[in-house]
C-alpha positions as CSV (number, residue, x, y, z in Angstrom):
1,X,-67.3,23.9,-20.4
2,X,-64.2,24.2,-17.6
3,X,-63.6,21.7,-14.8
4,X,-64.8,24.0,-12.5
5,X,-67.9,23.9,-14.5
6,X,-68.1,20.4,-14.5
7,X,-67.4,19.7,-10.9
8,X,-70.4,22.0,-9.9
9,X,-72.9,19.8,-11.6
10,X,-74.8,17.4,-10.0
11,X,-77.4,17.0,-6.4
12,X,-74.5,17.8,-3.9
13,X,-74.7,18.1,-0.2
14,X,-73.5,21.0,1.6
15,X,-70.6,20.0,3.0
16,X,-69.9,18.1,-0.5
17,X,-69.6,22.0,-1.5
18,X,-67.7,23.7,0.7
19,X,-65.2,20.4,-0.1
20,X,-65.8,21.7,-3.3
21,X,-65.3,25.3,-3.1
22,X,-62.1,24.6,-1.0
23,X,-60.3,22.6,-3.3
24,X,-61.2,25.7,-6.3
25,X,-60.1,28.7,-3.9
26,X,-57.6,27.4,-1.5
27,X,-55.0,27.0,-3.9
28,X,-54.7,30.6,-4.7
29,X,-55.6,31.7,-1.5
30,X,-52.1,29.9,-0.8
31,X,-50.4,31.5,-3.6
32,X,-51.6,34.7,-2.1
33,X,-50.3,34.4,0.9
34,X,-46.9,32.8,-0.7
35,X,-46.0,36.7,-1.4
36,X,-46.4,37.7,2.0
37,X,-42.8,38.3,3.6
38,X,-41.3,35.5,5.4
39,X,-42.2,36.9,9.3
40,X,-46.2,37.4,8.3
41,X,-46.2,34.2,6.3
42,X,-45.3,32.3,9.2
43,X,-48.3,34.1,11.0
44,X,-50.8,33.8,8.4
45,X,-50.0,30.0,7.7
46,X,-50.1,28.9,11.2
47,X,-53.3,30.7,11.6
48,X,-55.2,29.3,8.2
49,X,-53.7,26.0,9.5
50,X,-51.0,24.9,7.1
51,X,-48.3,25.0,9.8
52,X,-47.6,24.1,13.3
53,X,-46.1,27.0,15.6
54,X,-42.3,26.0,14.4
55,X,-43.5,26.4,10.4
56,X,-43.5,23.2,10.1
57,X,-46.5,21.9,7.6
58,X,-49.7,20.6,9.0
59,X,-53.1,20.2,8.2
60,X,-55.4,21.6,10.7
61,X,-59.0,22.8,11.1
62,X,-59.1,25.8,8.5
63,X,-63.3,26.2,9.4
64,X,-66.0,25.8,6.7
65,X,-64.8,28.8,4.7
66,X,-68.6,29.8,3.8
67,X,-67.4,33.2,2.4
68,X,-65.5,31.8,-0.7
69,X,-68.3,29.3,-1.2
70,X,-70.7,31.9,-1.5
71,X,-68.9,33.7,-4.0
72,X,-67.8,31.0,-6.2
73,X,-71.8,30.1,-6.3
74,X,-72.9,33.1,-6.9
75,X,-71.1,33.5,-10.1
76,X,-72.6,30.5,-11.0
77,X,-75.9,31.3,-10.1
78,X,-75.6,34.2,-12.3
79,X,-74.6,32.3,-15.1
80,X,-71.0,33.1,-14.9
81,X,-68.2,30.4,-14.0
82,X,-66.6,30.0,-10.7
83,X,-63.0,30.2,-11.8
84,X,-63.6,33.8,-13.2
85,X,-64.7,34.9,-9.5
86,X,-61.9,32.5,-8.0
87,X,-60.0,36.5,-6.5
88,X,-63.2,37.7,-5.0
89,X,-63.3,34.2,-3.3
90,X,-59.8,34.3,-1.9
91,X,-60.6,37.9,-1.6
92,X,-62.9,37.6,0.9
93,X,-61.5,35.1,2.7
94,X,-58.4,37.4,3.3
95,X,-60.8,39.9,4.7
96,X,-62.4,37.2,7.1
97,X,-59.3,36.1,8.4
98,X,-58.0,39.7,8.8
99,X,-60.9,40.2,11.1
100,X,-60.8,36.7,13.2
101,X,-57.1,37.4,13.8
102,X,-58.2,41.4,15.4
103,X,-61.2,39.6,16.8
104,X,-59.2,36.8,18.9
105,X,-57.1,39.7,20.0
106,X,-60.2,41.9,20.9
107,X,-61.6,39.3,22.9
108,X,-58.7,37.8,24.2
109,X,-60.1,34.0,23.1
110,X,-57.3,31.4,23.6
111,X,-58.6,29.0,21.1
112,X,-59.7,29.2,17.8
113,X,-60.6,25.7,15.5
114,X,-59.2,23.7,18.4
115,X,-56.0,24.8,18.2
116,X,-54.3,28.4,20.0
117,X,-55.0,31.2,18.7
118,X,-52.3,33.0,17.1
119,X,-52.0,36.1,19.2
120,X,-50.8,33.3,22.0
121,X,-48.5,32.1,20.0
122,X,-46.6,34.9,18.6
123,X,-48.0,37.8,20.8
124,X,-50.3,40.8,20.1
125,X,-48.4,42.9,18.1
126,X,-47.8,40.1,15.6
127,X,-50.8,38.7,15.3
128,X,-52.7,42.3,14.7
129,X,-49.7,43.2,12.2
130,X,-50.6,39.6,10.4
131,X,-54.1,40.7,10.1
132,X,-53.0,43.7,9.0
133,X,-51.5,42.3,6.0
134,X,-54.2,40.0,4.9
135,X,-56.4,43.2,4.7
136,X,-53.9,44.5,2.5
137,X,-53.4,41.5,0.5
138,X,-57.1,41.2,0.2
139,X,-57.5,44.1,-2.3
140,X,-54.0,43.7,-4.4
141,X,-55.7,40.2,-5.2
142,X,-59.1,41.8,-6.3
143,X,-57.3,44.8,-8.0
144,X,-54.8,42.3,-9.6
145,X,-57.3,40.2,-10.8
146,X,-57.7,42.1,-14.0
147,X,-61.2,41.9,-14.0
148,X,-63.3,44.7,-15.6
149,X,-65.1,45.5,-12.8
150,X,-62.1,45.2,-10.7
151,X,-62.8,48.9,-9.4
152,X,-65.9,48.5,-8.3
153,X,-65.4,45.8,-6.7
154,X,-63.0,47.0,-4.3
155,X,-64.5,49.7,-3.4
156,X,-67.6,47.2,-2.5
157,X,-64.8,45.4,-0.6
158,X,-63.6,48.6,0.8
159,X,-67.3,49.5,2.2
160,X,-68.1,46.3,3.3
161,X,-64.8,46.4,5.8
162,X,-65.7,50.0,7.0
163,X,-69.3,48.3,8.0
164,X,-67.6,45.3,9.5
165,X,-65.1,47.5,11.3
166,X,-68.1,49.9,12.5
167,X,-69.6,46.6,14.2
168,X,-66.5,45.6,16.1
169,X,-66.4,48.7,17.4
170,X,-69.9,48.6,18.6
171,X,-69.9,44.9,20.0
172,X,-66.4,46.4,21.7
173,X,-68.7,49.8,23.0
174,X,-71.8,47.2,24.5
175,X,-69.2,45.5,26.7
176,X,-69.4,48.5,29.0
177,X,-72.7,49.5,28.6
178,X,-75.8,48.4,30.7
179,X,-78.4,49.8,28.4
180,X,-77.7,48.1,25.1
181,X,-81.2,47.5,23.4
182,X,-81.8,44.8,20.5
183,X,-82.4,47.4,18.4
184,X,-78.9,48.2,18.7
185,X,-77.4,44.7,19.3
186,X,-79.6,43.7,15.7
187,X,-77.5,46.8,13.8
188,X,-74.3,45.9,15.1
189,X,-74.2,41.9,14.0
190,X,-76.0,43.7,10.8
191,X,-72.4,45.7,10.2
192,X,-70.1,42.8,11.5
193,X,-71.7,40.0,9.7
194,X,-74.1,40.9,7.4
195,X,-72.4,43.2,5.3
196,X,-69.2,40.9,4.5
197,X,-71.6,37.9,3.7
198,X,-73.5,40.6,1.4
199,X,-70.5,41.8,0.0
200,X,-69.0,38.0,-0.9
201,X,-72.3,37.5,-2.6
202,X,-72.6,40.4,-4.5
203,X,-69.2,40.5,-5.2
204,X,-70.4,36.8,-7.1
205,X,-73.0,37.8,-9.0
206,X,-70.6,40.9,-9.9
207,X,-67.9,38.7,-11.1
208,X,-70.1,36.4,-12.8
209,X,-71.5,38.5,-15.0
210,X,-74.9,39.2,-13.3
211,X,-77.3,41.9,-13.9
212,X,-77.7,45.0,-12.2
213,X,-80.5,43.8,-10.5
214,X,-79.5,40.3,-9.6
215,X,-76.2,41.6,-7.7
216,X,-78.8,43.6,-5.7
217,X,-80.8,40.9,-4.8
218,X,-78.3,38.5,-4.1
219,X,-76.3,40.8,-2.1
220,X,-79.3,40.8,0.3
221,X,-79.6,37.7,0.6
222,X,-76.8,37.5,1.9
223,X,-77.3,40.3,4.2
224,X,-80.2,38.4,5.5
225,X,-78.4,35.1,6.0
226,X,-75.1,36.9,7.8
227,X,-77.5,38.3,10.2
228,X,-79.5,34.6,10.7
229,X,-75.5,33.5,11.1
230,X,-74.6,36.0,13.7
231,X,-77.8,34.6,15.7
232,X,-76.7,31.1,15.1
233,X,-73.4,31.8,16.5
234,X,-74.6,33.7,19.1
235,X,-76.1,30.3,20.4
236,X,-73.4,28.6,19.7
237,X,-71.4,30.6,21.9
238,X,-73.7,29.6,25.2
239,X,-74.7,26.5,23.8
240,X,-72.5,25.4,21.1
241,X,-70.0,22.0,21.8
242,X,-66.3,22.9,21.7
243,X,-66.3,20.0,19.2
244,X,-68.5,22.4,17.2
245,X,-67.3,25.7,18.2
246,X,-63.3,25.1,19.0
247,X,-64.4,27.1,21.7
248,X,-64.6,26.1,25.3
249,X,-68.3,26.1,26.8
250,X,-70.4,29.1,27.7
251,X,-67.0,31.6,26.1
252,X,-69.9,34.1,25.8
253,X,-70.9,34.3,29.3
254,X,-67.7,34.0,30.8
255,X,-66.7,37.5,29.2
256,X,-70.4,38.6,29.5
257,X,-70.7,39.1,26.3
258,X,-73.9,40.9,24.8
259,X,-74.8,39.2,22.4
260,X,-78.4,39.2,20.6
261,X,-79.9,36.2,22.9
262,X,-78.2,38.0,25.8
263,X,-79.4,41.5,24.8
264,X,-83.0,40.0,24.3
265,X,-83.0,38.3,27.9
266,X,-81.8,41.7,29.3
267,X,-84.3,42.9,27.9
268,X,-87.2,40.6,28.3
269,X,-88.6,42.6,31.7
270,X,-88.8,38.9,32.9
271,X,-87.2,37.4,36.4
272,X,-85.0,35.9,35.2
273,X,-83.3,38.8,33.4
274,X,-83.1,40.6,36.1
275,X,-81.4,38.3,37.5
276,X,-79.3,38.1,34.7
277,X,-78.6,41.8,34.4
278,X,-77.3,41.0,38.3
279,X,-74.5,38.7,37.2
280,X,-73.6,41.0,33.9
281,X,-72.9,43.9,36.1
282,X,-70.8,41.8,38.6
283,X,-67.2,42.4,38.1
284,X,-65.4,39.6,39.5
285,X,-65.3,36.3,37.4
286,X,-68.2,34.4,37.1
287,X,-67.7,30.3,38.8
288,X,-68.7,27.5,36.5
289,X,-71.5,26.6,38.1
290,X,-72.8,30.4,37.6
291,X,-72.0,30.1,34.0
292,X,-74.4,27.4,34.0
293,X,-77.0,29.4,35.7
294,X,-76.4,32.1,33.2
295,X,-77.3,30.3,30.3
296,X,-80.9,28.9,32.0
297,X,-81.3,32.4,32.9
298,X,-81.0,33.5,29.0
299,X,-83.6,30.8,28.1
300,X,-85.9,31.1,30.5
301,X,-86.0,35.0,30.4
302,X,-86.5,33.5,26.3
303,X,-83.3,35.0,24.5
304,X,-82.7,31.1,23.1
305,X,-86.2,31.0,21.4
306,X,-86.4,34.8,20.3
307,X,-83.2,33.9,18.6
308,X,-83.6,31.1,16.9
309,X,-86.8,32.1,15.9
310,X,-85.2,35.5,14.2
311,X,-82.6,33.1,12.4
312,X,-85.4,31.4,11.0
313,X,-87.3,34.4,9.7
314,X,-84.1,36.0,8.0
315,X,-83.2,31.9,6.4
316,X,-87.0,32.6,5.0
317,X,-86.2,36.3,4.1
318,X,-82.6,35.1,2.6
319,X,-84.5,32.4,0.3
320,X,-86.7,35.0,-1.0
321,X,-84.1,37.0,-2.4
322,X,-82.3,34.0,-3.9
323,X,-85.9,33.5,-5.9
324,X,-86.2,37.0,-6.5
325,X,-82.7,36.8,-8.1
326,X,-84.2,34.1,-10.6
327,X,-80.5,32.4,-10.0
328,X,-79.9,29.1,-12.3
329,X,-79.8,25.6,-11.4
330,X,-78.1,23.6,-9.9
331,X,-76.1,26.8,-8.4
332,X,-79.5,28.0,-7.0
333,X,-80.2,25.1,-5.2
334,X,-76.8,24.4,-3.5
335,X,-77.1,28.3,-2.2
336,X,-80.1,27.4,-0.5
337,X,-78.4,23.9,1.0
338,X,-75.4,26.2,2.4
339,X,-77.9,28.9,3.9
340,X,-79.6,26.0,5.7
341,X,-76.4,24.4,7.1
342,X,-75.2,28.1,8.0
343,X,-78.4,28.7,10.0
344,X,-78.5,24.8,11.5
345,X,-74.8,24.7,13.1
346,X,-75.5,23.0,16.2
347,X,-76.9,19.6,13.9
């Protein structure tokens, strides 16, 4: 049995597995980005927190790094090892990063794990070129890996960033749009969420030696919990704590964001979305004491309980495919533990 084995036995906490899963993936993850030319590297380590904005090291808020987790128990859960899916894991967290990096740029956030963002930092072009690279990098790592079903699982990769890119672009479309329906809002943090977090866990279950029909049901469940995520953090971004969030309060509403709590108060026929939908079309900036009204608005007109309550059903929906994928102990129950914490950020 390896070490990586080894250290996956045992009734561990959540957060006593992403510790876990970070100190299994980060060090190739680092190696990874070692081969990045000097000017990226500077970017990219500044970014996933290793330096300061000189280069100099540091050791700042790098986020929970779910992603890698997910694929390293995946594997296991399949009956493979970790360390043989250890380049899907640094895989995907190349592609994450790749889109946080365009996303901070996109929507022009200043602060990201409570620290500047990068494109403030270095500027726009740089920071998009950075991402750039880590997209690239992504796929030499899985390709590289030597893996028999290296192929396959790019093009997985490849499809899962098409789908993530199709969201952005749809999250990026709503912001001038009055008439953006749930329907709508649902299928776009579906493409930007979902599928990565489908991807990272089929890609698992690939890499670990799964069956056929255990990659499928795995990769759904994580479909099912990327979508519960997306409604998480859509609360988090009106209600969330900056100590939570690195984000300062109410981000969401201050760029009148629509997200799926938002979309679902437009929606709700109520007062108190009308009202809202009064504000959203406003086009000067919105005073904190409005951004405060804005977020009663969104619960009373009940985006914050339609919200959490979808989260809930997909966490239930997510669980189901985890059973369906008769996934092994103790690998089975630490997927469920990290689909609860994903779906419970704000405890």
């Amino acid at each position: 049995m390896s070490m990586l084995q080894e250290t996956s036995q045992g009734d561990r906490s959540a957060a006593e597995v992403l510790a876990w899963s970070r100190s299994q993936f980060e060090p190739a993850l680092r190696d990874a980005v070692g081969t990045l030319p000097p000017a990226t590297r500077r970017i990219a380590d500044y970014h996933f927190g290793w330096a300061d904005e000189e280069g100099r090291p540091a050791h700042a808020d790098g986020g929970k790094a779910i992603r890698p987790a997910l694929v390293l128990l995946t594997a296991q859960a399949v009956g493979g090892t970790a360390e043989s899916a250890l380049p899907a894991a640094v895989a995907v967290e190349l592609v994450h990063n790749f889109s946080l990096l365009h996303d901070d740029v996109m929507d022009c956030d200043t602060a990201r794990r409570h620290r500047a963002t990068a494109w403030t930092v270095f500027g726009l072009g740089p920071a998009i070129l950075a991402g750039d690279a880590l997209l690239g990098l992504a796929f030499d790592v899985l390709v590289g890996s030597g893996h028999p079903d290296r192929g396959d699982a790019a093009r997985m990769l490849g499809a899962a960033v098409q789908e993530l890119v199709d969201g952005q672009l749809a999250d990026a479309d709503f912001e001038t749009r009055a008439d953006v329906v749930p329907a709508e809002c649902v299928r776009m943090a579906q493409l930007k969420t979902g599928a990565l977090l489908g991807c990272c866990t089929a890609l698992g279950a690939l890499f670990g030696g799964g069956r056929p029909e255990q990659v499928d049901h795995l990769r759904l469940y994580g479909e099912d919990l990327g979508l519960a995520y997306q409604y998480v953090d859509d609360l988090l971004g009106i209600w969330g704590k900056p100590s939570i969030t690195g984000k300062p309060v109410y981000s969401d509403l201050r760029r009148r964001k629509k997200s799926l709590p938002v979309v679902a108060a437009l929606s709700s026929g109520t007062p108190a979305g009308r009202r809202l939908a009064t504000m959203y079309e406003r086009s000067d900036e919105l005073s904190d004491a409005e951004l405060v009204d804005a977020a009663v608005l969104v619960e009373s007109a009940g985006g914050r309980e339609v919200s959490q309550a979808q989260a809930d059903a997909l966490l239930a929906s997510a669980l189901g495919e985890l059973s369906s994928a008769e996934a092994v102990a103790p690998a089975a129950a630490e997927l469920e533990r990290l689909a609860r914490l994903a779906t419970r950020r704000d405890h």
